[in-house]
C-alpha positions in Angstrom: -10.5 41.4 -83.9 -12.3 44.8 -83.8 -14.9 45.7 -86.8 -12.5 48.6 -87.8 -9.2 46.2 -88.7 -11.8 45.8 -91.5 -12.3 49.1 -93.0 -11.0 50.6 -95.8 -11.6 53.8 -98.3 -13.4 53.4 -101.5 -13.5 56.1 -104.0 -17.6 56.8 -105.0 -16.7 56.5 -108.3 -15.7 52.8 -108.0 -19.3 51.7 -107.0 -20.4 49.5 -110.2 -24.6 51.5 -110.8 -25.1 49.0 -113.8 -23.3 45.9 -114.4 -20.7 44.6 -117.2 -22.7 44.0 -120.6 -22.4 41.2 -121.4 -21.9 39.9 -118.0 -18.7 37.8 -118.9 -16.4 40.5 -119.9 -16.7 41.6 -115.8 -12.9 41.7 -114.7 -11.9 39.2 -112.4 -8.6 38.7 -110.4 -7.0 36.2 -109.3 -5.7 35.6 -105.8 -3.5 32.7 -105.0 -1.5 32.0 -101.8 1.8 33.0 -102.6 1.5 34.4 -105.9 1.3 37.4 -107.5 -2.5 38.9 -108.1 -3.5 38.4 -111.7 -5.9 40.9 -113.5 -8.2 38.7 -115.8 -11.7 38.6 -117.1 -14.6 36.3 -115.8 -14.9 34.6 -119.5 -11.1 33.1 -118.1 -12.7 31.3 -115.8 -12.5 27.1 -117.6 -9.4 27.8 -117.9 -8.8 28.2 -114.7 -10.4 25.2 -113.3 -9.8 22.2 -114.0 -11.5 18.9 -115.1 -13.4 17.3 -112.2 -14.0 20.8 -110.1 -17.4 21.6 -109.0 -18.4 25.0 -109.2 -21.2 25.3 -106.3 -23.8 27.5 -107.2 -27.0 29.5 -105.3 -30.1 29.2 -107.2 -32.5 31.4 -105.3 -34.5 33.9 -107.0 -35.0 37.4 -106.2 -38.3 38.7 -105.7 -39.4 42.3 -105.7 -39.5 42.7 -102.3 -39.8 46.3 -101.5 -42.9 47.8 -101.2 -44.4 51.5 -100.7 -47.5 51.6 -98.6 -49.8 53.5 -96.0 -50.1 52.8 -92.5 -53.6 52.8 -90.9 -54.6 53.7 -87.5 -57.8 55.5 -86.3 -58.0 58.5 -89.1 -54.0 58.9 -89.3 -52.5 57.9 -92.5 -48.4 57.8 -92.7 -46.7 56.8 -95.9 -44.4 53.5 -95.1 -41.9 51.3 -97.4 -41.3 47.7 -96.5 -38.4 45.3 -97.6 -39.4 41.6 -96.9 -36.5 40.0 -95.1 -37.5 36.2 -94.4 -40.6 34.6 -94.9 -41.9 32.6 -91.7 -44.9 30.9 -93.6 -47.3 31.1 -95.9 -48.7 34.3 -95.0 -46.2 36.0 -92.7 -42.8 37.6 -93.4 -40.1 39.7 -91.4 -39.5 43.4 -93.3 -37.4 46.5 -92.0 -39.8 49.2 -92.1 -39.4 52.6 -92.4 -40.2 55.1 -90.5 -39.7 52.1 -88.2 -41.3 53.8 -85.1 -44.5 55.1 -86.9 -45.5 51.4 -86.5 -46.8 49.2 -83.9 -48.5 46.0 -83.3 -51.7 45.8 -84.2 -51.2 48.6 -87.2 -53.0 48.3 -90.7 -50.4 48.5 -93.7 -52.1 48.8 -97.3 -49.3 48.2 -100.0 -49.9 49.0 -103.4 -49.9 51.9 -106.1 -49.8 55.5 -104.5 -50.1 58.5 -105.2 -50.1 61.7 -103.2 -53.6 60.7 -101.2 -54.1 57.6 -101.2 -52.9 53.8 -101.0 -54.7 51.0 -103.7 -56.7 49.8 -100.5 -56.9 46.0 -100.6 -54.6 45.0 -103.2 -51.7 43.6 -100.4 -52.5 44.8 -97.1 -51.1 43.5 -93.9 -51.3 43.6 -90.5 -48.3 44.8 -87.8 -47.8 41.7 -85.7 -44.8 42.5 -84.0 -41.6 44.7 -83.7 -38.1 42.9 -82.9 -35.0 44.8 -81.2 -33.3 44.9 -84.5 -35.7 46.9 -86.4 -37.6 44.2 -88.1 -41.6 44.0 -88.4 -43.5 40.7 -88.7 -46.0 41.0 -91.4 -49.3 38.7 -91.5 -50.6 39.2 -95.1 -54.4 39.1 -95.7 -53.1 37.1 -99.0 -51.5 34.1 -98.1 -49.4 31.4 -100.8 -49.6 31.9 -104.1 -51.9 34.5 -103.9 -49.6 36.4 -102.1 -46.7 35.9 -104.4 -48.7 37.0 -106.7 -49.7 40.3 -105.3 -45.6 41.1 -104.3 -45.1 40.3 -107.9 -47.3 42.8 -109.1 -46.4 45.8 -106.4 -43.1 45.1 -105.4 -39.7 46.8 -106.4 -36.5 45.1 -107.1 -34.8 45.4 -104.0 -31.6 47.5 -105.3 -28.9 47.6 -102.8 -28.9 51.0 -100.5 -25.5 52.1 -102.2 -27.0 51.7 -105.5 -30.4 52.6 -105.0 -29.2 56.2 -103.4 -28.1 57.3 -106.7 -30.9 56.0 -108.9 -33.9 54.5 -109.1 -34.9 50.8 -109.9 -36.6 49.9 -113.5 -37.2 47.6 -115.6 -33.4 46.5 -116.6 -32.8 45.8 -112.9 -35.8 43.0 -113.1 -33.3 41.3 -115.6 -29.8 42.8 -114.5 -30.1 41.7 -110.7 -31.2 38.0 -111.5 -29.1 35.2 -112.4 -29.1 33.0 -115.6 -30.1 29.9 -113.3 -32.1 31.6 -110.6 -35.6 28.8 -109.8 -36.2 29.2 -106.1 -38.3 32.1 -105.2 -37.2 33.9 -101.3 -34.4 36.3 -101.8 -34.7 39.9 -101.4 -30.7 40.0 -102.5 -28.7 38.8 -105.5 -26.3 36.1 -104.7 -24.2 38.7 -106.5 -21.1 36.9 -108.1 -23.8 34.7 -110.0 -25.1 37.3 -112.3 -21.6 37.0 -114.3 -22.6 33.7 -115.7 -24.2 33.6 -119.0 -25.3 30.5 -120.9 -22.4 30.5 -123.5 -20.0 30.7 -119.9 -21.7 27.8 -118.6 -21.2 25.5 -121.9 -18.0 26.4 -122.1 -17.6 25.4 -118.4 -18.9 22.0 -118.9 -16.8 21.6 -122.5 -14.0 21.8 -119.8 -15.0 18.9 -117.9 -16.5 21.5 -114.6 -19.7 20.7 -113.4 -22.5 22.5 -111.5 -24.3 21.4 -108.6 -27.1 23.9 -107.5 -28.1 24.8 -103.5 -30.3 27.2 -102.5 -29.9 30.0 -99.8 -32.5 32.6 -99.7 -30.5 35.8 -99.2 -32.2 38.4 -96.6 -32.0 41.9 -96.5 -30.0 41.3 -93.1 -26.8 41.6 -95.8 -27.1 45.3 -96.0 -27.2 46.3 -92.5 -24.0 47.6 -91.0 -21.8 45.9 -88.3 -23.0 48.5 -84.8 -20.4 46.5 -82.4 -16.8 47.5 -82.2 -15.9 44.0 -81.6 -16.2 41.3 -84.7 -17.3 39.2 -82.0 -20.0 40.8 -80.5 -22.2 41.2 -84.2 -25.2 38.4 -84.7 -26.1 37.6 -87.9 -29.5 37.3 -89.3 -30.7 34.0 -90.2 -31.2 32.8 -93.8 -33.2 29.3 -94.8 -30.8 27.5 -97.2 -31.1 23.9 -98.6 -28.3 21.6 -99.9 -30.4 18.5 -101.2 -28.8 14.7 -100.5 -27.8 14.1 -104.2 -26.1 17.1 -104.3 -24.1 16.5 -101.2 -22.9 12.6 -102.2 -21.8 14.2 -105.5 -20.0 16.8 -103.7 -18.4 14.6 -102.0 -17.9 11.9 -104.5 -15.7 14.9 -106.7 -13.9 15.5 -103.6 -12.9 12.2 -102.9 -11.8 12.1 -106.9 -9.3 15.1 -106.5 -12.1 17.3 -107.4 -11.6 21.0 -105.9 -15.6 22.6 -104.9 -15.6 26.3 -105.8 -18.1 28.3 -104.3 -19.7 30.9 -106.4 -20.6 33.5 -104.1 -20.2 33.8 -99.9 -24.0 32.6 -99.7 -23.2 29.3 -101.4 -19.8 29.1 -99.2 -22.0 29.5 -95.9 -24.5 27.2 -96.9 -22.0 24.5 -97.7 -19.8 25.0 -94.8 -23.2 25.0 -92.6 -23.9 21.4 -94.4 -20.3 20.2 -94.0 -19.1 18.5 -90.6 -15.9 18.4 -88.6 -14.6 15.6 -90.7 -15.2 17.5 -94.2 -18.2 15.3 -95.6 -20.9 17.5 -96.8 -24.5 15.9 -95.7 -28.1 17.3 -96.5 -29.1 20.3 -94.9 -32.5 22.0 -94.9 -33.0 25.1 -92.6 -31.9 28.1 -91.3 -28.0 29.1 -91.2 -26.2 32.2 -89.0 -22.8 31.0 -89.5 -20.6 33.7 -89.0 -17.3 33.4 -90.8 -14.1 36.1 -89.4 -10.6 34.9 -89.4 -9.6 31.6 -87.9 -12.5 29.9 -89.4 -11.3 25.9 -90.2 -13.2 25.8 -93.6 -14.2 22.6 -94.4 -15.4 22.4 -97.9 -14.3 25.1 -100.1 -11.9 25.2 -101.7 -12.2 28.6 -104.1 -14.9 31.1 -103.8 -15.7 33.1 -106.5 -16.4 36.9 -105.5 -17.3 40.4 -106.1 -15.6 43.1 -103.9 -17.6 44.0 -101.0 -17.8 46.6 -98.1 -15.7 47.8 -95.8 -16.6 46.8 -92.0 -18.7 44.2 -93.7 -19.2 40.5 -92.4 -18.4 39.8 -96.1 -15.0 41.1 -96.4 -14.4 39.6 -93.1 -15.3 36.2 -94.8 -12.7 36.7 -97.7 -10.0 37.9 -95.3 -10.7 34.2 -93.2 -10.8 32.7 -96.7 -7.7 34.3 -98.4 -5.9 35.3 -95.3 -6.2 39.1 -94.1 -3.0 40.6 -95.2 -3.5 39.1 -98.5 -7.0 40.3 -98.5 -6.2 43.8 -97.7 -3.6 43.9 -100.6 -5.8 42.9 -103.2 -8.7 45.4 -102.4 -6.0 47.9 -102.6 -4.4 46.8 -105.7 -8.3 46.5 -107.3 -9.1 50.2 -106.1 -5.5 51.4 -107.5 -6.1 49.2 -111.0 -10.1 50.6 -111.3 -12.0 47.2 -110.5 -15.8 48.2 -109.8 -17.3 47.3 -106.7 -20.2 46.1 -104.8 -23.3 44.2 -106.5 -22.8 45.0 -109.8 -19.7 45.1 -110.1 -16.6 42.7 -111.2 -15.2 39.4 -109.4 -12.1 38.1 -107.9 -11.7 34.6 -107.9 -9.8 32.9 -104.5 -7.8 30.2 -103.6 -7.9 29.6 -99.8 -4.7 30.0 -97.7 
């Protein structure tokens, strides 16, 4: 399939800048093979599940992962902003720089507070190790550990999403707003998005229905924001994520399965990781490591069963995940009906919930 069978026209005004308050009174609709598209609200959602379902979900915590900083070489100064993509170890992580080409290896970076002149010289500085051919920069951090989490703590920005953070800038709200309820791990630089629905009262009401939770962890990278460049679906690579799907989880996974449990995925980073963990014959097995799966139509899935999503991009890897999930045709329906019925999209914006062809 080619990249554009994907696309599709949003109105501006449907992009979601701040999300639902509370978070459960999102909209959500629901798409089942065969049936007609339902327009509900996420606080539906125990009773639409059933007792015995697993609702899989990605406990990875954002960190502020973009930071504003001067590059140093010789006497020349030039004013650079970072977003961390993956961290490689304790001291060294992948960002996409820009101005990309102002840098090379072997350049000083001094992150921090600026102002017009002048970088906070030795509060997180970093060294240029290398460039890759698709625009990321490997960072080795004078810091290193907690030390260094500490310092990105302090100077870092939320890393807002580009279509969000063109129209306004981050504060203090985003630190809560872009976080879920159960985020623990630290390592993403981007919200496993269809989490921040859940509150605590969701989540009780959720087990009062006899649905449990199992946690995983996939540490989202900034690799989710970059456009598709190939014409062919085929021909895009996807950036690795680390991900981790513990061996208690995966025998109770499969335990509910083997009950007449159905696993709902909330979110297409929990789908991924679980699929990645999941073999040929559909039992889920522990997994610690990178993922690149790639899901486009024609994708066997073998473990999900619903994923629970918010609307996402045209020409994106992600609606080419829902399309193999839901089918395409049915896909393509209900991103029309949700522009025609005034569902808001993208990060902060409302859910469907699908049941896969």
């Amino acid at each position: 399939m080619r990249v554009a069978d994907f696309d599709f026209d949003l109105p501006e005004e449907r992009i979601a800048l701040r999300p639902a308050s509370p978070r459960d009174s999102a909209r959500l609709l629901l798409v089942e093979p065969d049936q007609a598209f339902q327009d509900l609200s996420v606080r539906d959602l125990p009773g639409l599940l059933r007792r015995g379902d697993v609702l899989v979900v990605n406990d990875t915590r954002v960190i502020p992962a973009r930071l504003k900083g001067v590059r140093l070489r010789d006497e020349s100064r030039v004013a650079v902003e970072a977003t961390l993509h993956q961290r490689k170890s304790a001291s060294v992580w992948t960002a996409f720089m820009r101005p990309g080409k102002r840098l090379a290896p072997g350049d000083r970076v001094s992150f921090g507070a600026m102002d017009d002149r002048a970088c906070l010289l030795g509060a997180l500085d970093a060294t240029v190790q290398a460039k890759g051919e698709g625009g990321e920069v490997t960072l080795a951090f004078d810091l290193s550990g907690p030390d260094l989490d500490a310092a990105i703590a302090e100077r870092g920005a939320m890393p807002l999403p580009p279509y969000i953070a063109a129209k306004r800038g981050e504060d203090e709200q985003d630190r809560a707003d872009y976080q879920t309820v159960y985020a623990q791990e630290d390592g993403s630089v981007a919200a496993p998005t269809a989490g921040l629905h859940f509150t605590p009262e969701l989540l009780a009401r959720l087990t009062d229905a006899g649905v449990t939770t199992e946690r995983v962890t996939l540490h989202v990278g900034a690799g989710t924001f970059l456009p598709v460049k190939v014409e062919e679906v085929s021909e895009h690579k996807m950036h690795a994520e680390w991900g981790e799907v513990d061996a208690a989880t995966a025998e109770r996974l499969n335990v509910a399965r083997a009950a007449g449990g159905r696993i709902v995925c909330v979110g297409t980073t929990s789908l991924r990781l679980l699929e990645s963990a999941t073999g040929e014959d559909g039992v889920v097995r522990p997994f610690s490591g990178e993922t690149a799966i790639f899901i486009t139509p024609g994708y066997r899935f073998r473990a999900a069963d619903g994923l629970m999503t918010n609307f996402h991009l045209p020409r994106s890897t992600l609606f080419m995940l829902v399309c193999a999930f839901a089918g395409y045709e049915t896909m393509r329906m209900a991103y029309r009906h949700a522009i025609e019925t005034g569902y808001r999209f993208y990060s902060y914006g409302d859910a469907s919930l699908l049941w896969r062809a």
